[in-house]
C-alpha positions, 0 to 999 in steps of 0.5 A: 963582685966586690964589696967596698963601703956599706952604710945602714941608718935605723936598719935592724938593730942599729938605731943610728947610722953606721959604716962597714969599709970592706976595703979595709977588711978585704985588704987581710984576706980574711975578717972576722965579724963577731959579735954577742948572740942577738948583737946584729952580726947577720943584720949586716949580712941583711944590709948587704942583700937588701941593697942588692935586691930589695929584700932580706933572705929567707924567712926575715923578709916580711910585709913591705919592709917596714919591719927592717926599721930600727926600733931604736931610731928616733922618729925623724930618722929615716931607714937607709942601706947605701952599698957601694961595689964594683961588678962587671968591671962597674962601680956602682953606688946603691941605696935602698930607703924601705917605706917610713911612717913618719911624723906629720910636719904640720898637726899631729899624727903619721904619714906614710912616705914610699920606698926609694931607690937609686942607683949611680955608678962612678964614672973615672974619666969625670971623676964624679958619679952619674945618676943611673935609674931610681926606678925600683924595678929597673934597679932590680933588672940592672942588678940581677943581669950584672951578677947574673944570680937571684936573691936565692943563690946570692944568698948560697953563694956569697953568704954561706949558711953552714947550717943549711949545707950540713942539712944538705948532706943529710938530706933526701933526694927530694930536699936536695932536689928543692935546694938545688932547683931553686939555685939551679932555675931548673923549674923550666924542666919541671915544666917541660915534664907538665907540659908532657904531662899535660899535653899526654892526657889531652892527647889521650882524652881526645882518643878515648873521645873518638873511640866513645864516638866510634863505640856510639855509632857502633851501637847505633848500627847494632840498633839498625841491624837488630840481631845481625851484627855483634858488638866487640868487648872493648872500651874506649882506648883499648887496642883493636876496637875501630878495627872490630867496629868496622868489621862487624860494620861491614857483615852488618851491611852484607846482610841488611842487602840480602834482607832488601833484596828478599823484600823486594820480591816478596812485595812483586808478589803481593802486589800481583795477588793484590791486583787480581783480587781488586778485579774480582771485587769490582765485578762482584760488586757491579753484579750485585748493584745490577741484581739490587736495582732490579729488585728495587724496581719490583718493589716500587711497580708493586707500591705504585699498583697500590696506591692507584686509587689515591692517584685518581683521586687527586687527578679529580680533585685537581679538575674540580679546583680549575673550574673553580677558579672561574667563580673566585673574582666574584667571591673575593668581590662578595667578601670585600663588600661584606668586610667593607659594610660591617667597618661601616656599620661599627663606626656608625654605632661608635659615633652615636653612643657619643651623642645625646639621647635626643639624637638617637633616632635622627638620620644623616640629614638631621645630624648634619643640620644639628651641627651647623646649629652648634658652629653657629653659636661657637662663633659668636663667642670669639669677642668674650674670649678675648675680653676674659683674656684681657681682665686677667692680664689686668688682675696679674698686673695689679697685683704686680704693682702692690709687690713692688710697691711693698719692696720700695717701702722696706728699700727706703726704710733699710736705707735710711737705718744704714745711711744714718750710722755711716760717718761713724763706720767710716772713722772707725775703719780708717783708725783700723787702717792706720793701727795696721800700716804702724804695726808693719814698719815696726816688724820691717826693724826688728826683722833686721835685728834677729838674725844677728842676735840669733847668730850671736846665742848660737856661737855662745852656745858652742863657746860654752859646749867648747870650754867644757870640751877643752877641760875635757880634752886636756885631762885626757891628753894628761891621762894618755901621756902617762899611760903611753910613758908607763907602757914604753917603759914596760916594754923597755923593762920586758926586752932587756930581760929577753936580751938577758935570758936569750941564751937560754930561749936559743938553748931550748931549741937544741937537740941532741945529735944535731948542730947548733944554729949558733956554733954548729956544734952536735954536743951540747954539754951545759945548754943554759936553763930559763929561770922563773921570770924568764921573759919570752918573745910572745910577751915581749911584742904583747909589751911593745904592742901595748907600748904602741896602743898608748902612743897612738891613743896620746896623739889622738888626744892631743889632736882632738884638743888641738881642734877644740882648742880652735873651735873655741877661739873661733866661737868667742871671737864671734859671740864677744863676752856676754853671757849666754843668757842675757844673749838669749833675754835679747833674742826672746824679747826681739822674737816676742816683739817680732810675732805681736808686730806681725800679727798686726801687720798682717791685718793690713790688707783687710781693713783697707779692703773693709773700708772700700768695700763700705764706701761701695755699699754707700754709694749702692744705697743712695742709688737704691733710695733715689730710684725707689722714690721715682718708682713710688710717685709714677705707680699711683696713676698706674693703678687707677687705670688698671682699675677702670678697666677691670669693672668694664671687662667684668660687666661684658663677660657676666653676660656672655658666658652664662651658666658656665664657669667662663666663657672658655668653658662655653666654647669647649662645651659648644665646640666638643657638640659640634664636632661629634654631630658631623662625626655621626652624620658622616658614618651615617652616610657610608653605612648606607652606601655600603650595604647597597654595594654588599647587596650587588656583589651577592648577586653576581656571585650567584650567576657566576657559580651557577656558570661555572656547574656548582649548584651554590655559591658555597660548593664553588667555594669549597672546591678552591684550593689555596696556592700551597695546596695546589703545588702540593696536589700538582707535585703529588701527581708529577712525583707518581707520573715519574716514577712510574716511568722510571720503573719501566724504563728499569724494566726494561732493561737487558742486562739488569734482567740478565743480572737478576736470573743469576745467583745472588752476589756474595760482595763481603767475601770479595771485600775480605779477600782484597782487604787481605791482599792490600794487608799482605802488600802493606805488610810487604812494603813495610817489609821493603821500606824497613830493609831499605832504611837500614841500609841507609842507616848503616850505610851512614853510620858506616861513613862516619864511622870512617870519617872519624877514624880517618879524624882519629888516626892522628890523634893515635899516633900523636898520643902515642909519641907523647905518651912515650916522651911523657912517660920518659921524662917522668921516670917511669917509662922502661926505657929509663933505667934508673926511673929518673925524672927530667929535672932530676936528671939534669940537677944529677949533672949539676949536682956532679959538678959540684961533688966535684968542686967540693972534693978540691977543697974537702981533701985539703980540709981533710988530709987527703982522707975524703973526697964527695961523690955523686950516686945515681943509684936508688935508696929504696924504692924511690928514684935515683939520681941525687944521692951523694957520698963520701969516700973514705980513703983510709978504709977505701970504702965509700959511705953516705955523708950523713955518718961524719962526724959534727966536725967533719960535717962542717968542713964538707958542708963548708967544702960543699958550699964553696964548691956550690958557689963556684959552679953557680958562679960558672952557671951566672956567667962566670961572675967574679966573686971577690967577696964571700962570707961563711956563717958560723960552724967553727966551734966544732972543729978542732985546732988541727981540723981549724988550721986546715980550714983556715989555710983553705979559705986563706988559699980563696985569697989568691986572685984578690979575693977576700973571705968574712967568716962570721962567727964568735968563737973566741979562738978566731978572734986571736987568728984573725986579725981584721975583725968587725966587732958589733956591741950591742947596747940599750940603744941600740948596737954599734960597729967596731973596725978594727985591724984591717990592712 
């Protein structure tokens, strides 16, 4: 790789543009990039690594690269590094734009434009140069695979920070394995060492998850053999614990067999006892039934012998009620006809104590002629009903014809009182009319004239509230540019007097013994000192942050008065140059004048409606007055009439109806009279009639007993029974007659008898035995199911003890091997040795490699005194592999780096770096690099020490390869004469080439 041209705008500290020819400079050798503390001297280094990568190194790099703009730059100067080099035998042209908040280019404020990349390479046939990618990604892929490096090692490689290889040589195996590991890319063995790690304790959790397993269904066959199988004394993991379950499984089921082979037998047994015991049972039982049936039949011959008496009772009682049942028709007959005569008798007595004393003594004959008497005279009655009927139908009508005639009189006379006052109405409601239909046309114009007058006081109002934003407005824009000026020259003030003491802040951060990140040197005779004002980094960015507040509350102003300037135009071009209060007169007066109008308006459509309703009540009123008059005229002849006929009427029924009130009266009297004499001559008669029938049925009844051998007709009765009492007597005797015979029968019987001479049967013993015979097989059975389930059970759990042993077993052996491989790479297996971790191992041999590029180079540096070496041995009790020393030829010894002196520090560091650069570029793919820069460390060598260095960065140009060592010792400056000079100002800094070939 090799550096040709770089050009940087606005980046770091230079706040214009800006161009390095490395042609120029590579062209000696050797250049010098020098330059005052703080001037810029690594921000070119940066432009380098930013072109290439997109980034700065290490700890400069922060948020998105808006940090990288020069403060510097003006506003309308965008940040820009271009780097033109040739890598892989291409010619490539990079340029890298960081994002850039810039000014909007219409209104005020910032906008934020996005980073931009290109990418062209040179194309020689052409002679012109080709468009590649401007894709940030794809710029970044293409860069990386041609130099084969990332920003890391470009950054150790190209860039050679003496500081941090003098910290390497003092370091630990830990901090050398970090540095080296990230140049290296050796994370993938880190990797390989988690990744069997990982897969280690998998593997091992899995096993101590089947050995748990196979421990649980130990613990369960324990549970299902009881006291017959003893568990080992292992945990989960431990060797020899599957083999141990399974041999306790296998006692265990030997002896649960044994126990159901025992059980088996015993319950043969019980069974047999059990069975002979039933039998017993059963024929004691039946003895006992045979012995109790007979003593039961005894019983019952003895309670029937003496109830005898009652049995022959009944059989007589029985007799007595069949012949009485000869006489029973005519009793019923006797009773009905006696039932019969007193409901004729009562309605008889009933009927005569409604009828006059007069009757009392009459018969049936003379009631029933009394009757026809009264019928008699009721009819003669039917003309005058319908006389008196009429007279009142006439009377009703007369007095309806007055009513009338009364309501006619008030219909005239109210209509004549309305009619008289109509014209007068009438014109008064028209005028009410017309006032409505003036009053409507008048809102109909104003209405159209108030929303432009309300448009207008609205703009008038926001023109007046918007002069007095302006006002507002511009005295603030005033206030915030002086304030923003103010701060911008304080914070000016405030960096150049941190410029000025720098010195002494860089001074604070020495210590004693250690080299100092400017000259590299470990002896600091005079560091400079802060004075009082000294001004610090915190108080510096507070005055630029200060600075910033205030520009951006000024743009703020100026855009709110921008806008109200605006809206302000915008009101008074719509309210025109009357005052607002005249406006607002206008619009008062428009909306008063509106309001009264529709006010009126609105009582348009009632006073029409008024007018028609009136000219129908007119009309109604001369209807009414004219019928009114024809009704009075027709009801004179009427009434006439009605009275000739009432005095005809009223003289007939004075004569008809006599004493009474009416006739209607009479003809309810003589009706009611009429009714309750043929009432009791009827009951009359059926009383007479039953008494005679009552007479023979007590007749009949007496020959009838007397047939039937009962001395009266009351002993007949009395000898009936009742249907209920008959089948209650019958049942009585059937229930003796059976059980009689059922007793015999019992009797009689030959083994029942037989039964009854042997002793009595003792069942409750029998039943103890067989209850404890069936207690003894249950017991046994229990016995048999219990054995046979643990059998069952352990003959499972056994299975799956099996099975999951079978499942295990390769899970062992695959822990096994990766725990052996886990445990190598980690460093702490037996195996290894030197207890070396993978990735240690592996930077060993890098680190080797490098010890041994470098000693090329420290021995020239050094006179042939030392050369680097590689330890494996370990410091302590830590891990070997990274140690790293230096032999002294002199003394013949070999010592630890971190006894070199400060000079001696810097050409091995230096030795070390250029060692480390040629194995990385070897690791890349064998990259040329054609250009290579080394920051500081020159200050601590002395004349000689410097001669030797220099002829060995001198040698590097052999193969055209040039060297940049940035520095500002002032000895170099007179060696070197292709120097880069960078000047700082208070603008901002600025390049010098100079003495190049």
């Amino acid at each position: 790789m090799r550096l040709h041209r770089l050009d940087i705008t606005a980046f770091g500290p230079f706040g214009g543009s800006q161009t390095v020819d490395f042609d120029e400079l590579s062209a000696a050798g050797l250049f010098l990039l020098h330059g005052p503390t703080g001037a810029g001297k690594t921000s070119v280094l940066d432009g380098v690594c930013y072109a290439l990568y997109g980034a700065v190194p290490g700890a400069r790099q922060s948020g998105q690269g808006l940090t990288l703009r020069s403060d510097h730059a003006t506003p309308a100067t965008r940040t820009s590094v271009t780097l033109e080099l040739t890598v892989a035998g291409r010619r490539l042209e990079i340029t890298r734009q960081p994002p850039w908040e810039r000014p909007k280019k219409r209104g005020s404020g910032s906008t934020l434009d996005k980073a931009q990349s290109w990418l062209r390479e040179y194309d020689g046939a052409a002679g012109s140069w080709k468009d590649l990618s401007r894709s940030h990604q794809e710029i970044g892929e293409e860069i990386t695979q041609l130099l084969g490096m990332s920003r890391e090692q470009f950054c150790q490689v190209v860039l050679l920070p003496q500081g941090d290889f003098a910290r390497f040589l003092r370091a630990d195996a830990e901090a050398r394995g970090k540095l080296l590991g990230r140049l290296f890319d050796t994370h993938r063995f880190a990797e390989v060492e988690k990744r069997l790690a990982e897969r280690r304790r998998t593997a091992e959790a899995q096993v101590r998850e089947g050995d748990a397993a196979l421990l649980a269904d130990a613990h369960r066959m324990q549970q299902a053999a009881g006291d017959a199988m003893e568990l080992p004394e292992l945990a989960p993991g431990e060797p020899g614990l599957a083999e141990a379950v399974l041999s306790a499984a296998a006692v265990a089921r030997a002896t649960a067999r044994e126990q159901l082979t025992i059980a088996h037998c015993g319950l043969a047994a019980a069974e047999s006892r059990q069975a002979v015991a039933e039998r017993d049972l059963a024929d004691v039982r039946e003895l006992d039934r045979l012995q109790r049936r007979f003593a039961q039949a005894r019983e019952r011959a003895a309670l029937l012998e003496e109830r005898a008496d009652g049995y022959h009772q009944a059989q007589a009682r029985m007799e007595r009620a069949r012949k009485a049942e000869a006489v029973a028709p005519a009793l019923e007959l006797r009773e009905a006809a006696e039932a019969e005569h007193r409901r004729a008798a009562a309605a008889e007595a009933r009927a005569r104590g409604l009828l006059p004393e007069t009757f009392a003594e009459a018969g049936a004959a003379g009631l029933a002629s009394a009757a026809r008497r009264s019928a008699e005279e009721l009819g003669g009655l039917d003309s005058a009903r319908r006389a008196e009927q009429r007279l009142g139908r006439l009377v009703a009508e007369r007095a309806d014809l007055e009513h009338e005639e009364r309501s006619d009189e008030d219909v005239l006379q109210e209509a004549e009182t309305w009619l008289a006052g109509w014209a007068e109405s009438r014109a008064g409601l028209q005028q009410d009319v017309e006032s409505a239909q003036e009053a409507a046309t008048r809102a109909e114009q104003l209405s159209v004239q108030r929303e432009p007058a309300r448009k207008r006081l609205a703009a008038a109002r926001q023109r007046d509230e918007f002069a007095r934003d302006t006002d507002d407005a511009q005295r603030q824009v005033i206030e915030a540019t002086e304030r923003a000026l103010k701060a911008r020259a304080e914070w000016l003030e405030v960096k150049e007097q941190r410029l000025n003491g720098i010195a002494a802040e860089l001074a604070a951060q020495l210590t004693e013994g250690a080299p100092c990140a400017v000259c590299g040197a470990t002896e600091h005779p005079a560091p400079a000192r802060k004075d009082a004002g000294h001004v610090d980094r915190e108080t510096e960015e507070s005055a630029l942050a200060a600075s910033q507040r205030a520009d951006e509350q000024r743009a703020e102003a100026e855009r709110r008065l921008a806008f109200v300037q605006r809206a302000l135009a915008a009101a008074q071009g719509e309210a025109g140059d009357i005052s607002t209060e005249e406006l607002a007169v206008q619009v008062e007066e428009l909306e008063r004048e509106y309001t009264q109008a529709r006010g009126l308006a609105s009582a348009l459509h009632t006073a029409a409606e008024q007018l028609r309703q009136a000219e129908r009540e007119r009309e109604r009123r001369l209807t009414a007055q004219r019928e009114a008059a024809v009704r009075t005229a027709s009801r004179g002849a009427r009434r006439d009439a009605l009275d000739r006929q009432r005095t005809a009427l009223e003289a007939e029924l004075v004569e008809a109806r006599g004493d009474a009130g009416s006739v209607a009266v009479r003809a309810a009297q003589l009706e009611r009279q009429a009714a309750l004499l043929t009432d009791a001559a009827d009951t009359a008669r059926v009383a007479e009639d039953t008494a005679q029938r009552l007479k023979d049925a007590d007749a009949r009844l007496a020959d009838a007993a007397f047939r039937a051998g009962f001395d009266t007709p009351g002993a007949a009765a009395a000898a009936l029974l009742d249907d209920a009492a008959h089948r209650d007597l019958q049942h009585r005797l059937d229930a003796w007659q059976a059980e009689e015979a059922a007793v015999r029968a019992v009797l009689a019987e030959t083994d029942t008898a037989e039964a009854a001479r042997q002793p009595d049967a003792d069942v409750t013993r029998a039943e103890r035995a067989a209850a404890d015979a069936a207690g003894r097989v249950r017991e046994a059975a229990s016995a048999r199911d219990a054995a046979a389930r643990r059998c069952a059970e352990l003959d499972r759990l056994s299975a799956r003890a099996a099975t999951g042993l079978r499942r295990l077993a390769p899970l062992c052996e695959e822990y096994d091997r990766v725990a052996r491989l886990s445990a190598l790479a980690a460093g702490t297996s037996a195996d290894n040795e030197r207890k070396m971790r993978l990735e240690s191992y592996v930077l060993a041999a890098r680190l080797e490699q490098v010890a041994a590029a470098a000693t090329v180079r420290l021995q020239r540096m050094s006179s042939g005194r030392y050369t680097l070496v590689h330890s494996d041995d370990r410091s302590g009790r830590g891990r070997s592999g990274l140690g790293l020393h230096v032999v002294d030829a002199w003394t013949g010894r070999e010592r630890d780096t971190s006894t070199l002196s400060g000079g001696e520090t810097f050409f091995a560091s230096l030795a070390l770096a250029l060692g480390l650069a040629d194995v990385v570029t070897d690791e890349a793919g064998g990259v040329r690099l054609d250009t290579l820069f080394i920051d500081e460390g020159f200050g601590s060598l002395d004349d000689q020490t410097l001669d030797e260095v220099l002829d060995v960065l001198d040698a590097l140009r052999e193969r055209d390869r040039s060297v940049g060592i940035v520095s500002h010792v002032a000895d170099l400056r007179r060696r070197i004469h292709a120097q880069l000079e960078v000047v700082k100002g208070r603008s901002g800094s600025v390049l010098r080439q100079r003495g190049g070939g």
